[in-house]
C-alpha positions in Angstrom: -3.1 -5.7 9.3 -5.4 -7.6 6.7 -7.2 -5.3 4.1 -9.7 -6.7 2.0 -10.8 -5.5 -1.5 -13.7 -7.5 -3.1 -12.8 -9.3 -6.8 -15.8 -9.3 -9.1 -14.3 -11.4 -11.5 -13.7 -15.2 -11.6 -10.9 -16.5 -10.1 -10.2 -18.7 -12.6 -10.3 -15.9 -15.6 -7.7 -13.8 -13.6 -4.4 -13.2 -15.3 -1.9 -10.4 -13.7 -2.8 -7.5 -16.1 -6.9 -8.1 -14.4 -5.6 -8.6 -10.9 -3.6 -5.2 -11.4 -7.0 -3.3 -13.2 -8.6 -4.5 -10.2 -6.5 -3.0 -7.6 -6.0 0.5 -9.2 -9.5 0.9 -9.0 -9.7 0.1 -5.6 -6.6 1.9 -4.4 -8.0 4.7 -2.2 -8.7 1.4 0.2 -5.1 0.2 0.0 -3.6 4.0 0.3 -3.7 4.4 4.1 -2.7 1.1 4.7 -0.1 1.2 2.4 1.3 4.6 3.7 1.4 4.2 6.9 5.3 4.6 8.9 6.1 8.0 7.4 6.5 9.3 11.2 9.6 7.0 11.2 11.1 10.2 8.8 9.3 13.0 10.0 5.9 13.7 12.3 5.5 16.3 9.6 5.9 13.7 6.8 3.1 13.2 4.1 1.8 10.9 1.5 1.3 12.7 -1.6 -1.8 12.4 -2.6 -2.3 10.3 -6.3 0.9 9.7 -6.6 1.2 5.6 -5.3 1.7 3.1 -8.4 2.1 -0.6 -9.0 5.3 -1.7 -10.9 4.5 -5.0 -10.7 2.5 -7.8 -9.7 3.9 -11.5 -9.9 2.7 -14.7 -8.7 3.8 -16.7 -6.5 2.1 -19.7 -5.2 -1.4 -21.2 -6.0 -3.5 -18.0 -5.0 -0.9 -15.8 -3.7 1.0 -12.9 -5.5 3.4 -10.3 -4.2 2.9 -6.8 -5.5 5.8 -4.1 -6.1 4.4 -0.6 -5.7 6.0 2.7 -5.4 4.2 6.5 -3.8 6.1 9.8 -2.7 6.3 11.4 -0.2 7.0 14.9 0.9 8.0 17.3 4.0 7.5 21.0 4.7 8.7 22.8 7.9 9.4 26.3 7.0 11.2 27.0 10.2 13.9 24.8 10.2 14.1 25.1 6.1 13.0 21.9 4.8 11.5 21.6 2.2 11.6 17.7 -0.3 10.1 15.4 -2.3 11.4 11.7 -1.8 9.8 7.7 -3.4 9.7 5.1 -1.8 9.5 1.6 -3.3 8.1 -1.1 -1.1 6.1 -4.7 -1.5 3.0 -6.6 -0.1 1.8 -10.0 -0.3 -1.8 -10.8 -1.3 -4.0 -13.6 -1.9 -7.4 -14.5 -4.0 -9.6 -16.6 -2.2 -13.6 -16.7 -2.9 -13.5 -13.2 -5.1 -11.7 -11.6 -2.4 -8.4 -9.7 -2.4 -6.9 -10.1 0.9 -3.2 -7.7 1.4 -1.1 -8.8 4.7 -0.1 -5.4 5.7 2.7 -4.5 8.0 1.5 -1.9 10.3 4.2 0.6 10.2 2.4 3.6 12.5 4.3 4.5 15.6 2.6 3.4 18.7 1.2 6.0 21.1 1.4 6.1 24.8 -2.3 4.5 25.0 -0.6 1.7 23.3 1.2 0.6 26.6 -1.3 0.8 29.4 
């Protein structure tokens, strides 16, 4: 899945510390992408809300850079007494190319049945 965030700034002016100021005000784009696969623990699992964060951002190659990022997550089912908190720490690739951010994004979400007709 390829998300794209628009850079206003020049390419050439970008050092890691922009790059980062850029995506944190951008992140309610990245967020669903980002969070998706939480069904993998739990149908009742859920992204809580404000709570993703970049650790790092380092570059790798001409344009491309690999960001570090960490959110929570939380599940609630009353019934069955469950009730925690847990992080999870994952990474993306991204790439700059004509004031663009573009993020490769794995698509974690479970499949549904429409997916195999």
């Amino acid at each position: 899945m390829l998300v794209t965030l628009d850079c206003p700034l020049q390419s050439s002016a970008l050092s890691v510390k922009k790059l980062k100021e850029v995506i944190e005000g951008n992140l309610a784009e990245l967020v669903p992408a980002l969070t998706t696969g939480l069904s993998f623990y739990s149908e009742s699992a859920r992204y809580v809300p404000n709570s993703l964060e970049i650790l790092e951002i380092k570059p790798l190659h001409n344009n491309e850079y690999s960001m570090h990022y960490r959110y929570q997550w939380e599940i609630f089912n009353g019934c069955l007494d469950i009730s925690a908190k847990e992080n999870i720490t994952d990474n993306v690739t991204f790439t700059l190319n004509d004031g663009k951010l573009l993020f490769d994004i794995i698509d974690r979400s479970r499949p549904s049945t429409f997916d195999e007709l």
